[in-house]
C-alpha positions, -999 to 999 in steps of 0.1 A, spaced: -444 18 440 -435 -16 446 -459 -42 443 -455 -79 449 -485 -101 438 -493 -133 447 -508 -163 433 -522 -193 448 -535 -213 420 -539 -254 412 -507 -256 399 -482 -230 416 -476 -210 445 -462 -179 423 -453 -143 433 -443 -115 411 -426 -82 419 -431 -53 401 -421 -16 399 -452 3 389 -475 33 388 -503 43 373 -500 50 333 -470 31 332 -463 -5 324 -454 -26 353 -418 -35 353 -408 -70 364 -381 -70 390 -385 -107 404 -403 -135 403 -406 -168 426 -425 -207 420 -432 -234 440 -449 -260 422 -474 -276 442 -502 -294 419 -527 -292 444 -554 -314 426 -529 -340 434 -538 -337 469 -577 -339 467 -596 -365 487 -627 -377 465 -648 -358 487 -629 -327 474 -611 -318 505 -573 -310 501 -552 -334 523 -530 -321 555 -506 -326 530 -514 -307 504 -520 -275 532 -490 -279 548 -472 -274 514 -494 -245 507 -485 -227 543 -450 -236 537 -455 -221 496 -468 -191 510 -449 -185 537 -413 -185 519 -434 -161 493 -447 -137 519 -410 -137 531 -393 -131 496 -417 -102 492 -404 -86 524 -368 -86 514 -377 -73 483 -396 -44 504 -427 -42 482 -450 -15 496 -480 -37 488 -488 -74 484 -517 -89 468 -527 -117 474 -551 -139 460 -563 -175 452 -579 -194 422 -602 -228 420 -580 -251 440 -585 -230 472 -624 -217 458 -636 -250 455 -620 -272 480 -645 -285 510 -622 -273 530 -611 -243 514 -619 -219 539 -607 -237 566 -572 -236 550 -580 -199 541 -580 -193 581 -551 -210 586 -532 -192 558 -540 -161 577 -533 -173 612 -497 -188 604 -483 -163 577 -501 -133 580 -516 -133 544 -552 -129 540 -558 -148 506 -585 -130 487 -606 -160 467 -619 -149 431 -641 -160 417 -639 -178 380 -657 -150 363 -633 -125 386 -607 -148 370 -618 -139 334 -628 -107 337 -589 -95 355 -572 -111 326 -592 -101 300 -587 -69 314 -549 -71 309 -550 -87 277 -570 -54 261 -543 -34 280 -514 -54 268 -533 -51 229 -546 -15 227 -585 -6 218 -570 -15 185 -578 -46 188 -615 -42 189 -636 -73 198 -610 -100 214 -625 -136 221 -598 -148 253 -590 -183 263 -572 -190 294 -565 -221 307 -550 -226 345 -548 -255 364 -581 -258 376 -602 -240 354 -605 -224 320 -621 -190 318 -636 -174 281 -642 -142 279 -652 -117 246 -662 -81 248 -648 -51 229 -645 -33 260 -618 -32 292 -650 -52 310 -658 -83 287 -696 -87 270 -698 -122 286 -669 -144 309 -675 -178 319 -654 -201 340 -654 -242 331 -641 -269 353 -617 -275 325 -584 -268 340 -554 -287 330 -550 -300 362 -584 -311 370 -585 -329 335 -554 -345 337 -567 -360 375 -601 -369 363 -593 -383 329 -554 -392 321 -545 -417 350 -521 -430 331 -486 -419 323 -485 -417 293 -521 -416 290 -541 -446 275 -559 -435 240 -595 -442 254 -586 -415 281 -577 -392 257 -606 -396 240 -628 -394 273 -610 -362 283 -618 -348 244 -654 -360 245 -661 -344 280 -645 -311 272 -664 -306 234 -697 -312 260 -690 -285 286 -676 -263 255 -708 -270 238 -737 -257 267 -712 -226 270 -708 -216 233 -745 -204 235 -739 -174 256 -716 -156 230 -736 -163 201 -750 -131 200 -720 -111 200 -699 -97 171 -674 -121 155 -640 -111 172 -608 -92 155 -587 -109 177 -587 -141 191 -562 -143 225 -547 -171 245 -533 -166 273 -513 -189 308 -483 -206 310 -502 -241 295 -508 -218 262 -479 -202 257 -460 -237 261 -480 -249 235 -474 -219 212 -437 -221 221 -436 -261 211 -466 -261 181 -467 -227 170 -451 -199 149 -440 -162 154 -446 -132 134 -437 -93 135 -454 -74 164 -457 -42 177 -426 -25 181 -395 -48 188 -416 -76 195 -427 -109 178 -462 -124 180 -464 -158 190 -493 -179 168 -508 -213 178 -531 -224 147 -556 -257 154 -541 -278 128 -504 -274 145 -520 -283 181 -537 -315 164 -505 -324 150 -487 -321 177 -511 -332 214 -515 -371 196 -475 -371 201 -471 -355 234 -496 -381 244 -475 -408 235 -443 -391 258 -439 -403 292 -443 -369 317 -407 -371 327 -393 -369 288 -415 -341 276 -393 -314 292 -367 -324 263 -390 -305 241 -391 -269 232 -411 -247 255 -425 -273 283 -413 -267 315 -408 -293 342 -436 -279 364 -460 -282 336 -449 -314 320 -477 -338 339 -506 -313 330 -494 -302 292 -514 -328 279 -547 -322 290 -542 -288 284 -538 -293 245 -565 -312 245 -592 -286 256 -578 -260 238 -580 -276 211 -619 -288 221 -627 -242 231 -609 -243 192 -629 -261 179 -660 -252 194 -656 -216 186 -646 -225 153 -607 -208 159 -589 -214 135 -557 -196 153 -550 -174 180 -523 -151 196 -510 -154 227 -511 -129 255 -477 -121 276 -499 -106 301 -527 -123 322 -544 -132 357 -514 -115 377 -511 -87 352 -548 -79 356 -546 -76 398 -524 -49 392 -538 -31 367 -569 -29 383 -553 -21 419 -537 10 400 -568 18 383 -583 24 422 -553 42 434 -554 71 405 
């Protein structure tokens, strides 16, 4: 079966086809971005401009069009916070369906963690017993800890990379007092939600995974012998201290020079170190691994999981 899935989220406009059945790892056969960075197109009322939809209809049509010629059997479709929490996110929904033909499916942010968590315990094995997850997407950043394929407890924060970098770092590069706002305000959200995992068992594993992460781990990080053929990519705290101060100091357009961050994640890599390192911290992590497999990895796990 060929399945195509794809993902409307704060940042990108990003489908993925794979080859798959169920039992069997999906196998990527191709893969297409457009990078939108929607919060860039937020009124302060929190309605996404005519702009901003335009380049979404135009994102998802090409995409809905790339999946055909690749003649995936199935396309899933879905959308993250930008679309869930926009004032006019169901207007734009409508018109998504109307002018392409895609009915975007919204999750939630508690869908959100719960799909990737599920694909991180499938990309790690029961193993791995209890696994504490951080993700971190553009809007939002989802924790999630369990030491089942359903997590104990999953909670979504309006800490996404691109939110924070909009609400806090106006400046490019951003000023130190923003910075320090941005850290402040994420150790407070971080703080009320830390009380609804303190009753579980300490974790065996602690996970990150998204593109923001995985740059991080690719720029800060270290690697060490996997499973199989593979290596596993570390990110420790100390490392991601060391390193976010400088990044900070790096116009948006120069930071691509450095290993591991991309040009569509260059404007929002910033923020992102900064509340991981602030879930770090408050979780008292003192390193994690990081996931290959997450939201869109999830979707079509669990669509398998129905068909068998």
């Amino acid at each position: 079966m060929r399945l195509g899935v794809l993902d409307v989220g704060s940042n990108t406009v990003h489908l993925l086809v794979v080859d798959a059945h169920a039992g069997a790892q999906p196998v990527p056969m191709a893969s297409d971005k457009a990078v939108l960075r929607l919060m860039r197109y937020l009124t302060p009322a929190g309605e996404i401009t005519e702009e901003g939809c335009t380049a979404v209809l135009e994102a998802v049509g090409n995409a809905a069009g790339i999946a055909r010629r690749h003649n995936v059997d199935d396309l899933l479709p879905f959308a993250t916070s930008a679309l869930r929490d926009a004032t006019n996110g169901a207007e734009l929904l409508a018109r998504v369906e109307r002018e392409t033909g895609v009915a975007l499916q919204v999750l939630s942010g508690e869908d959100e963690a719960r799909l990737t968590f599920l694909a991180v315990r499938r990309w790690y094995g029961w193993s791995a017993r209890d696994i504490l997850l951080f993700d971190i997407g553009g809007g939002s950043l989802e924790i999630a800890a369990g030491g089942n394929e359903i997590p104990t407890v999953a909670v979504s924060l309006p800490l996404g990379a691109g939110r924070s970098t909009i609400g806090f770092l106006h400046n490019d590069p951003p000023l130190p007092e923003q910075v320090s706002a941005l850290r402040k305000h994420a150790a407070a959200v971080l703080a009320d939600a830390v009380d609804a995992f303190a009753g579980l068992p300490a974790p065996h594993h602690v996970v990150g995974s998204s593109k923001t992460i995985r740059s991080l781990a690719r720029l800060a990080g270290s690697t060490s012998e996997g499973f199989g053929s593979g290596e596993r990519m570390l990110l420790g705290r100390a490392q991601l201290a060391d390193w976010v101060p400088r990044l900070a100091r790096i116009p948006a357009e120069a930071r691509p020079a450095l290993p591991g961050i991309t040009a569509d994640r260059t404007f929002q890599i910033v923020a992102g170190g900064i509340v991981l390192g602030a879930a770090m911290a408050a979780f008292d992590v003192t390193e994690l691994e990081v996931s290959p497999w997450a939201l869109r990895e999830g979707i079509i796990l669990r669509y398998l999981d129905h068909l068998g």
